[in-house]
HTML snippet that shows the backbone in 3Dmol.js (N, CA, C, O; Angstrom):
<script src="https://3Dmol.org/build/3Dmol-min.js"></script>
<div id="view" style="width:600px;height:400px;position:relative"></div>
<script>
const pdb = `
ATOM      1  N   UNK A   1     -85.282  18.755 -27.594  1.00  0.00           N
ATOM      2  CA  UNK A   1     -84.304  19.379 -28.453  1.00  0.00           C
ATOM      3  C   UNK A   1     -84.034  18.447 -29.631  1.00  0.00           C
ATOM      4  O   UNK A   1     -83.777  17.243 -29.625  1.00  0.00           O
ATOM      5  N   UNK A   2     -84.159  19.325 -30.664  1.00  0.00           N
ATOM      6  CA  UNK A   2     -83.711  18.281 -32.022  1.00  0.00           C
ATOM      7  C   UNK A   2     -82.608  18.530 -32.327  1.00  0.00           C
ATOM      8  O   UNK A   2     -82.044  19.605 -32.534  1.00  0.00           O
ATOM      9  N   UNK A   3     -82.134  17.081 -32.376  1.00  0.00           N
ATOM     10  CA  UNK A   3     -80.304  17.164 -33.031  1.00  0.00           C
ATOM     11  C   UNK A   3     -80.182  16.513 -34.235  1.00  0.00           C
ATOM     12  O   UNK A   3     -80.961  15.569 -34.373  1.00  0.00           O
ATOM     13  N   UNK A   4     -79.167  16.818 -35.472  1.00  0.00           N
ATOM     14  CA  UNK A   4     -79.339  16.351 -36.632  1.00  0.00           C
ATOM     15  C   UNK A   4     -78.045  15.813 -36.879  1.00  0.00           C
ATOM     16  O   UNK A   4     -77.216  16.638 -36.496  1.00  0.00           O
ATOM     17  N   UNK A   5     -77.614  15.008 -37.252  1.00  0.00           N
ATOM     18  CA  UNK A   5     -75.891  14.227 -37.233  1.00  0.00           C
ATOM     19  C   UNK A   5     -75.862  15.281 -39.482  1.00  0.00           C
ATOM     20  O   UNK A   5     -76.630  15.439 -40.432  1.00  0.00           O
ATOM     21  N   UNK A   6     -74.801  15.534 -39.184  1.00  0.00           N
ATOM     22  CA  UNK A   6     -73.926  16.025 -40.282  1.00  0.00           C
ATOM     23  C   UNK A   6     -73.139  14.804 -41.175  1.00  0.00           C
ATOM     24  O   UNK A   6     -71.948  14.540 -41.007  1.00  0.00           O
ATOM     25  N   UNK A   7     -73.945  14.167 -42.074  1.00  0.00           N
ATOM     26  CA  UNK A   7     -74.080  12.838 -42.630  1.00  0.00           C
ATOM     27  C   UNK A   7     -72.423  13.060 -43.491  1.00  0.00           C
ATOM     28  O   UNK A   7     -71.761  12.070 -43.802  1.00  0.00           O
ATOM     29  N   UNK A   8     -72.006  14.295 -43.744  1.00  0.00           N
ATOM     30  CA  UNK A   8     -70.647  14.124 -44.551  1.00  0.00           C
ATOM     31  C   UNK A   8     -68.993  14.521 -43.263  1.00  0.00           C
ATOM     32  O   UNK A   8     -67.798  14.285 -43.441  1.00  0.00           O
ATOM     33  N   UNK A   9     -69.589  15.053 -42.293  1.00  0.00           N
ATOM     34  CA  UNK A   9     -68.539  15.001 -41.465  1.00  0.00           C
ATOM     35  C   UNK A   9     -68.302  13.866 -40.912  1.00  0.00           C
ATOM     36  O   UNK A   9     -67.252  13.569 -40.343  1.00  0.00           O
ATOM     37  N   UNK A  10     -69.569  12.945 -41.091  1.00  0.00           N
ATOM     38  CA  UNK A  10     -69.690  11.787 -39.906  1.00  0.00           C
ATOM     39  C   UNK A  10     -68.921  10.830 -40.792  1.00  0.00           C
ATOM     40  O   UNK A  10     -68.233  10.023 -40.166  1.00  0.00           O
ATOM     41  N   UNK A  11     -68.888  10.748 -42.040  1.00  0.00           N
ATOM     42  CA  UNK A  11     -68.415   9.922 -43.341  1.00  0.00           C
ATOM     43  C   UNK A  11     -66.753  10.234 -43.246  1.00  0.00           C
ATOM     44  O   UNK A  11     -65.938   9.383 -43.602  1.00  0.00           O
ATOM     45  N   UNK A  12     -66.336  11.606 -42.703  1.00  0.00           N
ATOM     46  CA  UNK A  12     -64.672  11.919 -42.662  1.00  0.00           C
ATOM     47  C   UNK A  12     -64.224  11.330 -41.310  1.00  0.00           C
ATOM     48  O   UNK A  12     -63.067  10.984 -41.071  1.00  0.00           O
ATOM     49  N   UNK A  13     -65.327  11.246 -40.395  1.00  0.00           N
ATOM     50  CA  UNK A  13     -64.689  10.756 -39.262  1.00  0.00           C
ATOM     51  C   UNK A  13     -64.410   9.188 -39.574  1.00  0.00           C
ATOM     52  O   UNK A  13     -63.311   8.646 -39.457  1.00  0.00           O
ATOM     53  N   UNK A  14     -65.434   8.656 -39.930  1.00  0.00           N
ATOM     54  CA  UNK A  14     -65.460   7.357 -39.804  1.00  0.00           C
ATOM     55  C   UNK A  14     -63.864   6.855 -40.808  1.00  0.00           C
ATOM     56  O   UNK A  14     -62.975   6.106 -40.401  1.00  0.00           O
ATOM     57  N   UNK A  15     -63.922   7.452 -41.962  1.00  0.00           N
ATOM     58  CA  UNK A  15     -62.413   7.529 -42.734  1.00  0.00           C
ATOM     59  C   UNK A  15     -60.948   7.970 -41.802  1.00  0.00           C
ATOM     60  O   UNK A  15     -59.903   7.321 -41.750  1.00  0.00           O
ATOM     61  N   UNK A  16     -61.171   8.889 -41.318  1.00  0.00           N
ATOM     62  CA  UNK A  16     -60.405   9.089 -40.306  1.00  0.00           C
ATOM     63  C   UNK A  16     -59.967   8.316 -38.884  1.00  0.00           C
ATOM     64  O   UNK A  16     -58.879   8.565 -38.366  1.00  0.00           O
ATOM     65  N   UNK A  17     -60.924   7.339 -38.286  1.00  0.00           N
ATOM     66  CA  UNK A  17     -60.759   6.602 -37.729  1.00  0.00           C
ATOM     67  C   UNK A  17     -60.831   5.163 -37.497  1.00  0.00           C
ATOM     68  O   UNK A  17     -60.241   4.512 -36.635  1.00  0.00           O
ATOM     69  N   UNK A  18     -61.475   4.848 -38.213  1.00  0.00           N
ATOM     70  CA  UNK A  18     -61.484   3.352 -39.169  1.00  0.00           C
ATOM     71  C   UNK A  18     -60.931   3.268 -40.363  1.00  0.00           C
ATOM     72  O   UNK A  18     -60.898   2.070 -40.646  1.00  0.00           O
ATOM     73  N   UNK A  19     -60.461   3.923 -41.247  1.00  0.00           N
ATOM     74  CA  UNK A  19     -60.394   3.563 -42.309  1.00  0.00           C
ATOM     75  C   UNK A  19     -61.211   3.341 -43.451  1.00  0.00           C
ATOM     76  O   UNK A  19     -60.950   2.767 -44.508  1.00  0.00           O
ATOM     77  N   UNK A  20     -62.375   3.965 -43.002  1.00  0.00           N
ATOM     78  CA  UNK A  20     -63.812   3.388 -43.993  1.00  0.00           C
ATOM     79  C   UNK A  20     -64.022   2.145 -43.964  1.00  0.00           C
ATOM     80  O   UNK A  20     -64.277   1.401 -44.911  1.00  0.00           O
ATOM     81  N   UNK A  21     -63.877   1.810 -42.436  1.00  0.00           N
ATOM     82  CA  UNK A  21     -64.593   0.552 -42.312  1.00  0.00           C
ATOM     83  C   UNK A  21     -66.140   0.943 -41.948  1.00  0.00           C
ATOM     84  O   UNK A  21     -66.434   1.467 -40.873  1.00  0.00           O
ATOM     85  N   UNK A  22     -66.931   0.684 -42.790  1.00  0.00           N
ATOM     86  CA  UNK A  22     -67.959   0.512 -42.049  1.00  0.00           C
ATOM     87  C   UNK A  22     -68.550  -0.488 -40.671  1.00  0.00           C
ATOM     88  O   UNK A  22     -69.483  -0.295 -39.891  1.00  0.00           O
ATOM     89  N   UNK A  23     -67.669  -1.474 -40.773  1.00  0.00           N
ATOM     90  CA  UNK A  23     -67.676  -2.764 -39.619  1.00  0.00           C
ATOM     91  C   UNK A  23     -67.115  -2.158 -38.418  1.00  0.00           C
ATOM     92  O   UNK A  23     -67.696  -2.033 -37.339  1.00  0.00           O
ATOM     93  N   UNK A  24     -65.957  -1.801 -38.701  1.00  0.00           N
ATOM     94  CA  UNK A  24     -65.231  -1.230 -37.623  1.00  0.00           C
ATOM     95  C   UNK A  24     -65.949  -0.334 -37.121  1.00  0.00           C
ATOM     96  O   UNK A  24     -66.344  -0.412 -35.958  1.00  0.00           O
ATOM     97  N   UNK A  25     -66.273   0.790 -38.012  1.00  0.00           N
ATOM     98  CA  UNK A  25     -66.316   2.106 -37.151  1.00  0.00           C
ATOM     99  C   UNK A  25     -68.116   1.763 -36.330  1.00  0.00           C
ATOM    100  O   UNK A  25     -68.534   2.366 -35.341  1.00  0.00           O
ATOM    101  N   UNK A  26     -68.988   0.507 -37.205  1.00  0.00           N
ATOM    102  CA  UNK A  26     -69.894   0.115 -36.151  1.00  0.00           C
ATOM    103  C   UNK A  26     -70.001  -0.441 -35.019  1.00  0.00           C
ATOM    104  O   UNK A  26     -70.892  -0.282 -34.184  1.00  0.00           O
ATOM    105  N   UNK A  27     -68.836  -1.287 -34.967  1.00  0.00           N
ATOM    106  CA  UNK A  27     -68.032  -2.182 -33.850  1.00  0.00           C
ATOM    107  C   UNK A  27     -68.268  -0.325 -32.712  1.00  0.00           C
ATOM    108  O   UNK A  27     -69.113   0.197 -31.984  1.00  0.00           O
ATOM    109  N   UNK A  28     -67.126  -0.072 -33.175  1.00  0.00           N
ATOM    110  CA  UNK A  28     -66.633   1.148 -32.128  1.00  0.00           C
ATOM    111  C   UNK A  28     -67.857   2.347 -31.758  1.00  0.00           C
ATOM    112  O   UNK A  28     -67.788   3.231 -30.904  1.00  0.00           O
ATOM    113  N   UNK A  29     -69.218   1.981 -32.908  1.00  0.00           N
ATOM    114  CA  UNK A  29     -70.367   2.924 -32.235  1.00  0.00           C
ATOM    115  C   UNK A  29     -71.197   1.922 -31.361  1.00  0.00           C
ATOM    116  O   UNK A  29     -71.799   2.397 -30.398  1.00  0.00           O
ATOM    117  N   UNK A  30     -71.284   0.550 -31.616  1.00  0.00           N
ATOM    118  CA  UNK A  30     -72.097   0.201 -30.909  1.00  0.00           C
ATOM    119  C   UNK A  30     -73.792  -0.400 -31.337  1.00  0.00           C
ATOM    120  O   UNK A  30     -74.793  -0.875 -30.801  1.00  0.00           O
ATOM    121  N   UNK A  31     -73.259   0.016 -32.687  1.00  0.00           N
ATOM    122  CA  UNK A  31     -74.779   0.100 -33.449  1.00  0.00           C
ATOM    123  C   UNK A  31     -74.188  -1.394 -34.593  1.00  0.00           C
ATOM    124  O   UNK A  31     -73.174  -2.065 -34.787  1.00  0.00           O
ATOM    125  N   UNK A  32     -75.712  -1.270 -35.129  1.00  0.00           N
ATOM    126  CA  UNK A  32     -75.028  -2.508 -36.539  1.00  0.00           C
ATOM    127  C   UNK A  32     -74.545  -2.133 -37.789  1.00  0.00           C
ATOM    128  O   UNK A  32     -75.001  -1.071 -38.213  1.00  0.00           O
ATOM    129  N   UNK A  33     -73.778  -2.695 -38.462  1.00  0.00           N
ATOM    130  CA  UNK A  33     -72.955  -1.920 -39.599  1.00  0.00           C
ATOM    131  C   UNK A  33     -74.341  -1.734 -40.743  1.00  0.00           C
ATOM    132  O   UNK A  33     -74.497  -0.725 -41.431  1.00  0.00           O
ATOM    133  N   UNK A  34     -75.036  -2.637 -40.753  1.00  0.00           N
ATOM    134  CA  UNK A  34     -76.110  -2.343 -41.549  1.00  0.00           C
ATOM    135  C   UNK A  34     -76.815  -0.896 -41.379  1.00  0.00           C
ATOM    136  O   UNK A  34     -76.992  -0.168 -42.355  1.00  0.00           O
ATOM    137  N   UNK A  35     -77.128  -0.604 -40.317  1.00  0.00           N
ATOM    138  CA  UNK A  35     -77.730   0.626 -39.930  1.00  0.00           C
ATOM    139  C   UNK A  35     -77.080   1.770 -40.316  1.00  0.00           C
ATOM    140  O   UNK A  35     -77.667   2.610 -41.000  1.00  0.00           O
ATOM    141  N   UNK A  36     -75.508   1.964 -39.832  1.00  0.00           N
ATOM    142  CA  UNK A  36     -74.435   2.932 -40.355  1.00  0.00           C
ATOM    143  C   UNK A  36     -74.188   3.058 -41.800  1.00  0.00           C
ATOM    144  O   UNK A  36     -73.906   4.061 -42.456  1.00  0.00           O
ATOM    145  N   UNK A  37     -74.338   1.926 -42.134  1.00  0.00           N
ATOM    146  CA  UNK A  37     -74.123   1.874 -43.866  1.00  0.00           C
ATOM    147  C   UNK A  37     -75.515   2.879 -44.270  1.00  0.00           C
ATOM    148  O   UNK A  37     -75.504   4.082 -44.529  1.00  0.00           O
ATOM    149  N   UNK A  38     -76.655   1.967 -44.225  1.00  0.00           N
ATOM    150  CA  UNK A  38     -77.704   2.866 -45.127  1.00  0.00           C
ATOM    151  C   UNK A  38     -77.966   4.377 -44.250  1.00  0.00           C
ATOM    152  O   UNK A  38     -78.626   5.276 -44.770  1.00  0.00           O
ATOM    153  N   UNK A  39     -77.279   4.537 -42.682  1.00  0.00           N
ATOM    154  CA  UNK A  39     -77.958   5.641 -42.614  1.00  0.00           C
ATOM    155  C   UNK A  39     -76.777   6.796 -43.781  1.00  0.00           C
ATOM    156  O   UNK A  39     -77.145   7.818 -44.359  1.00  0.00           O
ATOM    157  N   UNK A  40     -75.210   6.108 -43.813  1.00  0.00           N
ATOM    158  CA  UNK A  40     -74.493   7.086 -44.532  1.00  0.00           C
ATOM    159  C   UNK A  40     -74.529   6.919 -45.844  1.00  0.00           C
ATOM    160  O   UNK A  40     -73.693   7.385 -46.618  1.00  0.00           O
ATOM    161  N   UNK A  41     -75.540   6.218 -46.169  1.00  0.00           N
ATOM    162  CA  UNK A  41     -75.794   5.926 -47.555  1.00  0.00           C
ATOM    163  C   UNK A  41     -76.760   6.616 -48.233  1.00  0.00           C
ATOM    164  O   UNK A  41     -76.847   6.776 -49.451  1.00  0.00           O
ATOM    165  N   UNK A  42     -77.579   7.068 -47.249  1.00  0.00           N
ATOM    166  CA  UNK A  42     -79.270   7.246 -47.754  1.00  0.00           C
ATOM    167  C   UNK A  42     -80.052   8.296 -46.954  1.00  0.00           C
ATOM    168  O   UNK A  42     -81.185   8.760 -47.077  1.00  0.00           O
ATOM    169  N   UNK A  43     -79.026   8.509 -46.072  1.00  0.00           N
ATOM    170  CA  UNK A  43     -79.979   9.054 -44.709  1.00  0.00           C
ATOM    171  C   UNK A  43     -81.263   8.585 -44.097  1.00  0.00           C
ATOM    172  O   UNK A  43     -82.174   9.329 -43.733  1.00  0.00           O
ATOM    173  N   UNK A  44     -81.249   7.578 -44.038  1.00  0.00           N
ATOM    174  CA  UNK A  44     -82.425   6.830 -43.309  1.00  0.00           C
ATOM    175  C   UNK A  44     -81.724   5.852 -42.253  1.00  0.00           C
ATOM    176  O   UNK A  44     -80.999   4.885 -42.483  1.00  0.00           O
ATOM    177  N   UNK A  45     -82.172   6.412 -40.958  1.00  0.00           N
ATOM    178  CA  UNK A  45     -82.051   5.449 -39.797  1.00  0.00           C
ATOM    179  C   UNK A  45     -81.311   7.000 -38.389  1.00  0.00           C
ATOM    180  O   UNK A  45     -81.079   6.961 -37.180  1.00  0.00           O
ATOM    181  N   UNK A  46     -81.227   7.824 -39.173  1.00  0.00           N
ATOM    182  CA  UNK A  46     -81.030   8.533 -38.377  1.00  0.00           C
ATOM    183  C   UNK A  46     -81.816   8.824 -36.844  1.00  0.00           C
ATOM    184  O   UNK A  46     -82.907   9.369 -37.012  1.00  0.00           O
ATOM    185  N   UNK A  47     -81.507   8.593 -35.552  1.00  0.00           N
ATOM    186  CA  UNK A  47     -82.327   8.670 -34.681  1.00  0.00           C
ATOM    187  C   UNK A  47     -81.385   8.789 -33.454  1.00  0.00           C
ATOM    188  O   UNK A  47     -80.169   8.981 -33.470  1.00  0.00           O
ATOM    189  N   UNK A  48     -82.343   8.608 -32.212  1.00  0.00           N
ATOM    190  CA  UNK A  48     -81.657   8.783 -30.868  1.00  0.00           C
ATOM    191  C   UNK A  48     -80.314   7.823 -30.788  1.00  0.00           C
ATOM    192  O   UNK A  48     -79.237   8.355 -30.519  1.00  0.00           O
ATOM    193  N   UNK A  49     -80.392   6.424 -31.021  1.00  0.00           N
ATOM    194  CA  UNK A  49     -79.463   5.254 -30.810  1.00  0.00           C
ATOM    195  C   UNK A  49     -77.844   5.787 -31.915  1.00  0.00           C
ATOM    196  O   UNK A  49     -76.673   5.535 -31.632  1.00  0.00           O
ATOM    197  N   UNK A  50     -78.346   6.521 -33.098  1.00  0.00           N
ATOM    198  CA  UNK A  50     -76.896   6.835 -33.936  1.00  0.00           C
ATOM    199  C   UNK A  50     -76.585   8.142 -32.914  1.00  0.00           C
ATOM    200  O   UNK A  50     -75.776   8.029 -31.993  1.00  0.00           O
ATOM    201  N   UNK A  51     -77.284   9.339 -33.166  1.00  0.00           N
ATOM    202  CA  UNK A  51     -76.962  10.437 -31.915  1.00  0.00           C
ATOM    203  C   UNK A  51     -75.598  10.358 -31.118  1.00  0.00           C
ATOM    204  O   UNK A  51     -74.415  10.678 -31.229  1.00  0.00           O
ATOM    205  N   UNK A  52     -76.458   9.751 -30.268  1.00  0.00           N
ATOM    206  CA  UNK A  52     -75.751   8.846 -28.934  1.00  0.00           C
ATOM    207  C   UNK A  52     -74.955   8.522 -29.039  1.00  0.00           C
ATOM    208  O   UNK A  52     -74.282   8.715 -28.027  1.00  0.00           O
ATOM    209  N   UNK A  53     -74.265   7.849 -30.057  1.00  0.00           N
ATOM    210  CA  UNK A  53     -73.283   6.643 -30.276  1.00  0.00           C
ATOM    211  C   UNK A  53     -72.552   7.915 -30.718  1.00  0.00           C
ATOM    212  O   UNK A  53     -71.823   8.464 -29.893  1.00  0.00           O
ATOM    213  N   UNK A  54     -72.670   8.387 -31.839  1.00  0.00           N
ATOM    214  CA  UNK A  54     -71.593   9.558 -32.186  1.00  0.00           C
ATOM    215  C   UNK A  54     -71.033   9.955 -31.289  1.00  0.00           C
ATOM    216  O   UNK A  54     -69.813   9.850 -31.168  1.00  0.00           O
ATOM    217  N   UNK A  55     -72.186  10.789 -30.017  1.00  0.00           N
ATOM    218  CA  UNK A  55     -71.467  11.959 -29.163  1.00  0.00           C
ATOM    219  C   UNK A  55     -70.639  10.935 -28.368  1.00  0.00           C
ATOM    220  O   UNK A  55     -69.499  11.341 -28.144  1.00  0.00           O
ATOM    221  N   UNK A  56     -71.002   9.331 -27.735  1.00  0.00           N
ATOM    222  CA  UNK A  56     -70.024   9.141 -27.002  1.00  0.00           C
ATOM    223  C   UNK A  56     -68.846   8.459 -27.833  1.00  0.00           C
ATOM    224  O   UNK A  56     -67.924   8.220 -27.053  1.00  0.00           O
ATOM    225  N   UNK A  57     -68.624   8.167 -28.787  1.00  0.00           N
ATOM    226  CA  UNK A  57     -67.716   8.143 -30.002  1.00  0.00           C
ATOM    227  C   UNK A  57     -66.639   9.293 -30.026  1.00  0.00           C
ATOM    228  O   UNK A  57     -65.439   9.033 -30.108  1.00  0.00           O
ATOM    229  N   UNK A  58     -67.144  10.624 -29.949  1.00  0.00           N
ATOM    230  CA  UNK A  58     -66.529  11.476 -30.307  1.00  0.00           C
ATOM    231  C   UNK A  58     -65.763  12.362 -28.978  1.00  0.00           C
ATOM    232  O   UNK A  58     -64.668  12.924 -28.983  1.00  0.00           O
ATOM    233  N   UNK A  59     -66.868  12.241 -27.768  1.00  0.00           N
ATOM    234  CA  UNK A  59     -66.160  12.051 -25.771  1.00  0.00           C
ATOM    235  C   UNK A  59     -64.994  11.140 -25.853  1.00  0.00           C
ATOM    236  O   UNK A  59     -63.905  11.327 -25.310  1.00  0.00           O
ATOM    237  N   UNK A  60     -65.387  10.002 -26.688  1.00  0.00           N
ATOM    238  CA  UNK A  60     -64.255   8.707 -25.573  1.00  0.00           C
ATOM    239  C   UNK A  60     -62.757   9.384 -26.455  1.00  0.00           C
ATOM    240  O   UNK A  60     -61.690   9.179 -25.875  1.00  0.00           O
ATOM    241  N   UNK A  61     -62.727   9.807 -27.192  1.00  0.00           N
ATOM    242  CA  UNK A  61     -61.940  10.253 -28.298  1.00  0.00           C
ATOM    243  C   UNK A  61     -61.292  11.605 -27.891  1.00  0.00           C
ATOM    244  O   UNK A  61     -60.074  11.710 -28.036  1.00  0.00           O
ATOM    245  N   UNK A  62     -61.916  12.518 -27.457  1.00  0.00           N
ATOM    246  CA  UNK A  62     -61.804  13.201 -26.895  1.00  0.00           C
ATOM    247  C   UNK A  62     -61.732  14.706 -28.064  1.00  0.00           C
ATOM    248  O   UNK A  62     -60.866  15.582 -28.084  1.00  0.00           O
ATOM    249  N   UNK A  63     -63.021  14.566 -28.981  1.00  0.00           N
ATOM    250  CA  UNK A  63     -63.068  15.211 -30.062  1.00  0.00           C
ATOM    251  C   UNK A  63     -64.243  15.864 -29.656  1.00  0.00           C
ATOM    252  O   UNK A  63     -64.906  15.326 -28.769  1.00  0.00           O
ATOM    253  N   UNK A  64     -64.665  17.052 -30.200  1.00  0.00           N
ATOM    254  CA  UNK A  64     -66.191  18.111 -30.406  1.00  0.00           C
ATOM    255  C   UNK A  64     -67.084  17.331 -30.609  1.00  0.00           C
ATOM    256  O   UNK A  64     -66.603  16.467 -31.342  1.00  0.00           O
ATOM    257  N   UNK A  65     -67.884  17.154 -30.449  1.00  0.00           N
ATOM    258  CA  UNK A  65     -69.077  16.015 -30.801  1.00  0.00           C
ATOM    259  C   UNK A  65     -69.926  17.086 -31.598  1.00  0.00           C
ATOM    260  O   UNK A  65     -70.424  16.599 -32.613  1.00  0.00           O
ATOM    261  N   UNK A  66     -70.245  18.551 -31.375  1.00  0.00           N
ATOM    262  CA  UNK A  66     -70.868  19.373 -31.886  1.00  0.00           C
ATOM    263  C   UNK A  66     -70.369  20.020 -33.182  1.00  0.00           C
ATOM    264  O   UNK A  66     -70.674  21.098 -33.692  1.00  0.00           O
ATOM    265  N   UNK A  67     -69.384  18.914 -33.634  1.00  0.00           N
ATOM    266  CA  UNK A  67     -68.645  19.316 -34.934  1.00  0.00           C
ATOM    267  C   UNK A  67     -69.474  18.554 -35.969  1.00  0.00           C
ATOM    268  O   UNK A  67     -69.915  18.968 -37.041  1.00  0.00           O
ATOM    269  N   UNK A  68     -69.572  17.492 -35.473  1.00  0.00           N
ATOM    270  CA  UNK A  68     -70.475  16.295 -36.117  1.00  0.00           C
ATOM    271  C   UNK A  68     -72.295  15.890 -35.884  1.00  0.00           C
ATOM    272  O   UNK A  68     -72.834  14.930 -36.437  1.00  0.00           O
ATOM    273  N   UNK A  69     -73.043  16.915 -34.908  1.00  0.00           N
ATOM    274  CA  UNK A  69     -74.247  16.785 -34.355  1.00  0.00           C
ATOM    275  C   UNK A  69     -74.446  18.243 -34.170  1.00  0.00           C
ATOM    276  O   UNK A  69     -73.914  18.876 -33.259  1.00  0.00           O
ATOM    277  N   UNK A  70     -75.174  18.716 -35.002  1.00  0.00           N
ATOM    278  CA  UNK A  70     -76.005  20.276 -35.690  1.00  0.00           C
ATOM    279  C   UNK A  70     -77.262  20.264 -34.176  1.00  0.00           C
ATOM    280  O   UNK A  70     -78.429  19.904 -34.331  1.00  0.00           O
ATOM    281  N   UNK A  71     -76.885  20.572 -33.268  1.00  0.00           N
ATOM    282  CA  UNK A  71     -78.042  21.050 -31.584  1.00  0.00           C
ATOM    283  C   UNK A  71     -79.111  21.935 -32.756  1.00  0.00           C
ATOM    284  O   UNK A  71     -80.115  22.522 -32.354  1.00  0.00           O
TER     285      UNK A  71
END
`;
const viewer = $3Dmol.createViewer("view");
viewer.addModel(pdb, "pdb");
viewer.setStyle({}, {cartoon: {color: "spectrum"}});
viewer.zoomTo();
viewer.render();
</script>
C-alpha cells in the first residue's frame, strides 16, 4: 500500500505543536531535523521512517493520522 504524507498539513501540525520548531518537532518524531527540514522544504526524503513517525506522532497525541497521510 502506498501512503503519501500531505507536506502542508504536516507543516500546520508541526506549527501547531512545536511552534515551528523544526528541532523540536524532530526530537518528538524521532527522525533528524535535517531530514524534516528538507523533506518540508523540498519534498525529498519522504519514505517509510517519516510515515511512521507521523502516524505514531499523531496516535500518541491522540489525533487522525489519516488527516495528515493520503492511504
Amino acid at each position: 500500500m502506498l501512503m503519501k504524507v500531505n507536506r502542508m498539513k504536516v507543516v500546520l501540525l508541526m506549527l501547531e505543536h512545536c511552534n515551528g520548531n523544526y528541532n523540536q518537532f524532530a526530537r518528538e518524531l524521532g527522525i533528524n531535523p535535517s531530514h524534516i527540514y528538507r523533506y518540508l522544504n523540498s519534498g525529498i526524503g519522504e519514505g517509510r521512517k517519516l510515515v511512521g513517525a507521523i502516524i505514531k506522532f499523531c496516535k500518541d497525541r491522540g489525533i487522525d493520522y489519516e488527516e495528515y497521510i493520503e492511504l
